[in-house]
ZAMARGU-4260 file (C-alpha; in steps of 0.2 Angstrom, whole numbers, plus 5000, padded with zeros to 4 digits):
<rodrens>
0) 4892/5319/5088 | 4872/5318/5088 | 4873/5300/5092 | 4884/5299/5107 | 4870/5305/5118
5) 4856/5289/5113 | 4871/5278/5115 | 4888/5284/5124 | 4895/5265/5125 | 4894/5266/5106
10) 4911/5265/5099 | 4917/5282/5092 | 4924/5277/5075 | 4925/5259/5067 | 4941/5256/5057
15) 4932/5245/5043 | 4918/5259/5040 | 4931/5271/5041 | 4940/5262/5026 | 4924/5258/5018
20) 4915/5277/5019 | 4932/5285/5020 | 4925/5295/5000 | 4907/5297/5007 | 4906/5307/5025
25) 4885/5307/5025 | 4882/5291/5021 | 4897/5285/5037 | 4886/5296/5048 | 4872/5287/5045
30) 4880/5272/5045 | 4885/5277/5063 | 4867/5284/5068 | 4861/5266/5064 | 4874/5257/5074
35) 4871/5270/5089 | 4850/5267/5087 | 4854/5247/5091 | 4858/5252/5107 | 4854/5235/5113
40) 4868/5226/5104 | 4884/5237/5106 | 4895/5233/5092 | 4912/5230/5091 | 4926/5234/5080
45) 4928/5222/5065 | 4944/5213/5065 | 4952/5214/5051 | 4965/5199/5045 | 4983/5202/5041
50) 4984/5184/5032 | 4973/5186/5017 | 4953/5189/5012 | 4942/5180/5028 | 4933/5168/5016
55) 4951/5161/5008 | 4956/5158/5027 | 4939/5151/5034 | 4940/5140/5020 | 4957/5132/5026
60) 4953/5132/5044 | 4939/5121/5041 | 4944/5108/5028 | 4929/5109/5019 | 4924/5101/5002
65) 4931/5115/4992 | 4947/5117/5002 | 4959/5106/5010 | 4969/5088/5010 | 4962/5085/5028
70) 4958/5094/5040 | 4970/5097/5055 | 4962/5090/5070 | 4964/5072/5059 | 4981/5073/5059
75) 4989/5067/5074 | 4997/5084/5076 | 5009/5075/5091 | 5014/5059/5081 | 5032/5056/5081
80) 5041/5060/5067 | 5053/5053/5054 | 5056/5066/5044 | 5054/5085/5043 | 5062/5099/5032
85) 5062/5118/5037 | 5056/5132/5027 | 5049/5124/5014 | 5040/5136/5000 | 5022/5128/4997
90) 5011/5134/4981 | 4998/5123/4985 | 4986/5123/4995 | 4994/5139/5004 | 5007/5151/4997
95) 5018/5151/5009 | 5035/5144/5020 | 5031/5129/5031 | 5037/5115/5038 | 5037/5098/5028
100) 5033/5083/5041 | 5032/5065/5038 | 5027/5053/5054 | 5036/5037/5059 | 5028/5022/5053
105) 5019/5028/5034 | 5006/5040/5043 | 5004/5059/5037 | 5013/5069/5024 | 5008/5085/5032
110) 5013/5105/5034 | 5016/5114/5050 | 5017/5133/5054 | 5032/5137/5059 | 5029/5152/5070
115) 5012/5145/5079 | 5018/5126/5076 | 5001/5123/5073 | 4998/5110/5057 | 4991/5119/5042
120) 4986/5103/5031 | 4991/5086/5027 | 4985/5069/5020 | 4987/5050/5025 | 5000/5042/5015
125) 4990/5029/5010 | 4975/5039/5004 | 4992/5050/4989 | 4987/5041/4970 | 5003/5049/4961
130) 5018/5060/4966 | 5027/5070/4952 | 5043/5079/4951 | 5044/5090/4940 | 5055/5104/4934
135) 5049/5124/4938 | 5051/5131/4920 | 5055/5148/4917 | 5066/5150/4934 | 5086/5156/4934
140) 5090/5144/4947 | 5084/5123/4944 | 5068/5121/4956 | 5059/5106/4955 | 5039/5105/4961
145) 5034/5089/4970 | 5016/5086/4966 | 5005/5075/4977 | 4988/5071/4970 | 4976/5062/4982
150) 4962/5048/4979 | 4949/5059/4971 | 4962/5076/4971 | 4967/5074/4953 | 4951/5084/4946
155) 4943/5070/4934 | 4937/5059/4948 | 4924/5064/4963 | 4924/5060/4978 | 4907/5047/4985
160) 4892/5058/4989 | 4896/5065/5006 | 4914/5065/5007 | 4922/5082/5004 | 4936/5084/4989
165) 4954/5083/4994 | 4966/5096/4986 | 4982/5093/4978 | 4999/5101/4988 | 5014/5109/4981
170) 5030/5112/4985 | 5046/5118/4980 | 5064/5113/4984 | 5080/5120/4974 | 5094/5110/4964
175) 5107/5112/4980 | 5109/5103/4995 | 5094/5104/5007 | 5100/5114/5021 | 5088/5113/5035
180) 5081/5093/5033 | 5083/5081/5049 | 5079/5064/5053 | 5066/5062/5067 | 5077/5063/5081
185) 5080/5080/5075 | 5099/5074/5066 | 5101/5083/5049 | 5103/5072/5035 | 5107/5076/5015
190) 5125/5078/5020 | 5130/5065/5005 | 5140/5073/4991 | 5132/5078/4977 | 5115/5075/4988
195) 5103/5088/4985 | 5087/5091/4992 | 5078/5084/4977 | 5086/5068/4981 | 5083/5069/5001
200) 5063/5072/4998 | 5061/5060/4983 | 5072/5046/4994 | 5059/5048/5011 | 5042/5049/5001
205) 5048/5035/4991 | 5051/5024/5007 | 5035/5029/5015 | 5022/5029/5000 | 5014/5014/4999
210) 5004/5013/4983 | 5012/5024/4972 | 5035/5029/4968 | 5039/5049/4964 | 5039/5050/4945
215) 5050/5061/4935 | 5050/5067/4917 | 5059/5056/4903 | 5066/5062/4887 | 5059/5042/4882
220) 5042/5050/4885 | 5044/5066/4878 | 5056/5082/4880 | 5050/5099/4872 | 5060/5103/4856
225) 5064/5124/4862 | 5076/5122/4879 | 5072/5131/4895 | 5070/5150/4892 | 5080/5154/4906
230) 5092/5140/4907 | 5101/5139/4889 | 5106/5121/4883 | 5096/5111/4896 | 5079/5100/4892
235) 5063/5106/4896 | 5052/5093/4899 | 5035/5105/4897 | 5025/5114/4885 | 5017/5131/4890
240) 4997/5132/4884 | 4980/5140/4892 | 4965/5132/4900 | 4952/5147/4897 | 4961/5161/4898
245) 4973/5152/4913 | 4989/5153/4908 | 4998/5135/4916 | 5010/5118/4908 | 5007/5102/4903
250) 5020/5088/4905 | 5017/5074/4899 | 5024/5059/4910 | 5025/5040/4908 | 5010/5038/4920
255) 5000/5052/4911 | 4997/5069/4908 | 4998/5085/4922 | 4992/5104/4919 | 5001/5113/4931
260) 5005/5122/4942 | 4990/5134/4950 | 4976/5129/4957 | 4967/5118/4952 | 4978/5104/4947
265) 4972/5093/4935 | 4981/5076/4931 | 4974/5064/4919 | 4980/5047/4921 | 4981/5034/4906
270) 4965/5026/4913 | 4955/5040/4912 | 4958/5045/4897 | 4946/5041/4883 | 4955/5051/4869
275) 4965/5065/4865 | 4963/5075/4847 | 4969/5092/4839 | 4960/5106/4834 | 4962/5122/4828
280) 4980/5118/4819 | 4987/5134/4815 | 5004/5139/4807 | 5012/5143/4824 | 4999/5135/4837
285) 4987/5119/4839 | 4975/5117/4854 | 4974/5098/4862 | 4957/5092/4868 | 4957/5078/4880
290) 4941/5068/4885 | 4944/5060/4902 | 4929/5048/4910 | 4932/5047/4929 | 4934/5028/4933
295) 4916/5026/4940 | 4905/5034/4928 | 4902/5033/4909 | 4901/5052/4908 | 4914/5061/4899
300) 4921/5077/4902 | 4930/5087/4888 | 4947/5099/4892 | 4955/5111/4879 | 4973/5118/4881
305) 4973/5129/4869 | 4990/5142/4860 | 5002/5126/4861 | 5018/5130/4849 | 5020/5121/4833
310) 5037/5115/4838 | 5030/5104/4850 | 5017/5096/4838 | 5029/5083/4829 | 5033/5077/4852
315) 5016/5076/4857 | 5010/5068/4843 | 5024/5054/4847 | 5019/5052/4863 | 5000/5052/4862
320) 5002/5038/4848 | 5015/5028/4859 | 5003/5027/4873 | 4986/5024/4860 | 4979/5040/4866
325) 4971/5048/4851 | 4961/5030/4850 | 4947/5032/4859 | 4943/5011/4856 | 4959/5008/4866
330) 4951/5018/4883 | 4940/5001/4888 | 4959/4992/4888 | 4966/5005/4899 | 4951/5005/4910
335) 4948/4985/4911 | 4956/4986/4926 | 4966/4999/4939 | 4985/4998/4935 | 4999/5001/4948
340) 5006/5010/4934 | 5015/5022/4948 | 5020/5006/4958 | 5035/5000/4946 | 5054/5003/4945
345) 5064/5017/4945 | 5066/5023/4926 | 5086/5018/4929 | 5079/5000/4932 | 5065/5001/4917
350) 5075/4996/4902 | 5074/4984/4888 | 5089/4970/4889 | 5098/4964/4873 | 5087/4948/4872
355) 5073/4959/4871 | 5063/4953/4887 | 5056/4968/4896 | 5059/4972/4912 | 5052/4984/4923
360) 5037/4984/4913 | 5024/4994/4919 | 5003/4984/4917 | 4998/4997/4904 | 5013/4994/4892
365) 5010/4975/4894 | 4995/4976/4889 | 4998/4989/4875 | 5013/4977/4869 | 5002/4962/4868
370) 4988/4974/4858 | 5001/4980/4847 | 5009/4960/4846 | 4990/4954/4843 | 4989/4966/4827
375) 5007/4959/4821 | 4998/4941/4820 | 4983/4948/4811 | 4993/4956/4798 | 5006/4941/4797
380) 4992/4927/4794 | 4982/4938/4781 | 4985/4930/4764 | 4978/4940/4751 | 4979/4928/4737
385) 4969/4915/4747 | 4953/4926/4744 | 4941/4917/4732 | 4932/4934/4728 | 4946/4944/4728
390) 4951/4953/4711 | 4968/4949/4712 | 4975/4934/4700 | 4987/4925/4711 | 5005/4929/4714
395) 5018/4937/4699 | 5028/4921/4697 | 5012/4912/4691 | 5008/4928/4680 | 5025/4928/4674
400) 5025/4909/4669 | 5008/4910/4662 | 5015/4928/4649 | 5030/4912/4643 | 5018/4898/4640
405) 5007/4909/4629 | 5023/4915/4620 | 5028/4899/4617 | 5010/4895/4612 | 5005/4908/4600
410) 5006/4893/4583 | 4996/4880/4594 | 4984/4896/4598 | 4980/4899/4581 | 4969/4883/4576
415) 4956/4892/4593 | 4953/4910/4586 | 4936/4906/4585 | 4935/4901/4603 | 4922/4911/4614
420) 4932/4920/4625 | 4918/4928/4633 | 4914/4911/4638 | 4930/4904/4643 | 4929/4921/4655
425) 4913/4923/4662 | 4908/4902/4662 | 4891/4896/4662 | 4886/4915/4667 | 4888/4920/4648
430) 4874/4911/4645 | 4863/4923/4654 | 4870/4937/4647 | 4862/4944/4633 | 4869/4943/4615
435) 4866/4961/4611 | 4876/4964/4629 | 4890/4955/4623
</rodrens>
């Protein structure tokens, strides 16, 4: 070639311009002829990465503010552990198998690869807001997701000025028992009957999460009216809809309302959301806007899910009113303060006893029991009839009493004909009115 002789150290073919100029052989050679010219500064193959585009990686390396939970140097990769589960299928932030870890002593929920052991990502259990688990829908075999959603990961609030965003993680564990989860002296555990894996993970992140318990769906909160597609005659606890043209589903939970299960997460909890409305209510589909206010701004920001089946309407509906969502006066209740609305008792412990005290009550339903008791009060001590401007003319008994004495009346009636009844109606205000009015 023409320019081995200007530079002979020069590399004779370059897989990445091969690939790129592989169509168009004269612009390659100049291509080449440039890189021989800049004799100075040999060049050296491009490396090309076999786990996925450069920037997506770059990205996860560095834990930067558009990327991870944490980056890895912070998380004590050498900590003792008390609990890890193998080959665990992550969606969130990395689509792939890893290894679940949880430290001794409520430290990190983290991942680890498990042919470099080096840890991918992971938070501080202190720093998780809400866990979810949730059914996968539209799967043969029952999956569940468990959702973690950090301080500032839920995609309503931001982080403070400075502090990069953390990302929500998701994982997936199936119905049967876990086969490959041990304590942290390496002992496997989940050998219980009827224990599945479900149960092993939502057992250990209960016992080391300190402000928040894993939350499931509740047929009291809602259940979809069509079954799972895939699994005849079991519940779905979701309804499929669009963000844009992002095809994702919405559950709506006793703590609030997730859009799953792609990137990015959004979760609204009750106290950041200002109101919920319908638009576009069509014969087979309605679209639900939800206007969230972060918890330290007064701005609002509105989120449509749009091509939600009619079938659904008649749930949601129940829900949104149960919780006083579509009431957009009701959101400076919900935000008057920062419920532990995670922090209660297990739905088998939330339950209503037969003397009607509630226990397990959650902040928010208190307070939306005493709202709703306070209007009871209102409506019990309004007294119509005690209105002196009121049209009405006292109750029916005195009506009816008044209809007999006036039967019994009419001969002791007949001497009055004359009388003014204009004035016995109006009073002394007759006198103002004009005769020609009259």
């Amino acid at each position: 070639m023409a320019f081995a002789a200007i530079n002979s150290s020069a590399p004779k073919s370059i897989p990445a311009i091969e690939d790129a100029f592989a169509a168009q052989p004269s612009l390659k050679k100049r291509v080449y002829d440039a890189i021989a010219r800049n004799a100075s500064t040999p060049v050296q193959p491009v490396e090309m990465s076999t786990d996925g585009p450069v920037a997506k990686k770059r990205k996860l390396q560095n834990g930067d503010a558009a990327g991870q939970a944490q980056s890895p140097g912070d998380l004590k990769a050498n900590a003792p552990l008390q609990f890890y589960m193998q080959d665990v299928s992550f969606a969130v932030p990395q689509r792939k198998k890893l290894t679940l870890e949880i430290t001794a002593g409520r430290g990190f929920l983290r991942a680890r690869n498990q042919t470099s052991k080096a840890v991918e990502f992971g938070i501080h259990m202190d720093k998780i807001q809400h866990v979810l688990c949730l059914p996968v829908p539209e799967k043969n075999q029952k999956q569940f997701n468990f959702c973690i959603i950090p301080q500032y990961g839920d995609g309503i609030n931001s982080p403070p000025e400075g502090e990069p965003s953390p990302e929500a993680m998701v994982w997936t564990v199936s119905d049967g028992p876990p086969k490959a989860a041990f304590s942290g002296n390496g002992q496997q555990i989940g050998n219980k009957d009827g224990e599945s894996a479900e149960d092993v993970v939502r057992q250990v992140l209960n016992e080391n999460l300190s402000q928040a318990k894993v939350v499931r769906p509740d047929e009291r909160e809602f259940v979809s009216a069509m079954s799972e597609a895939h699994r005849k005659g079991e519940k779905a606890y979701h309804v499929k809809a669009f963000r844009g043209s992002k095809e994702g589903y919405l559950f709506f939970l006793s703590t609030g309302v997730l859009f799953g299960f792609k990137k990015p997460l959004v979760f609204f909890a009750f106290e950041n959301i200002d109101s919920i409305s319908y638009t576009s209510v069509l014969q087979r589909t309605f679209n639900l806007n939800v206007v969230a206010r972060p918890t330290s701004s007064d701005e609002t920001q509105e989120l449509e899910f749009s091509m939600i089946d009619q079938a659904d309407y008649a749930g949601i509906d129940a829900y949104i009113k149960k919780h006083g969502l579509q009431d957009a006066s009701l959101a400076e209740a919900r935000r008057a303060k920062r419920y532990n609305i995670n922090g209660v008792k297990t739905e088998e412990e939330d339950f209503v006893n037969a003397e009607g005290a509630l226990e397990g009550e959650s902040e928010l339903q208190k307070a939306q029991r005493e709202l709703e008791d306070q209007e009871d009060e209102d409506e019990e001590d309004y007294d119509p009839g005690s209105d002196a401007d009121s049209d009405g003319s006292g109750s029916s008994s005195e009506e009816d009493s008044d209809e007999d004495g006036d039967d019994d009346d009419d001969d002791a009636d007949d001497g009055e004909e004359g009388q003014d009844l204009v004035a016995n109606e109006l009073g002394n205000e007759a006198e103002d009115v004009p005769a020609d009015q009259l």
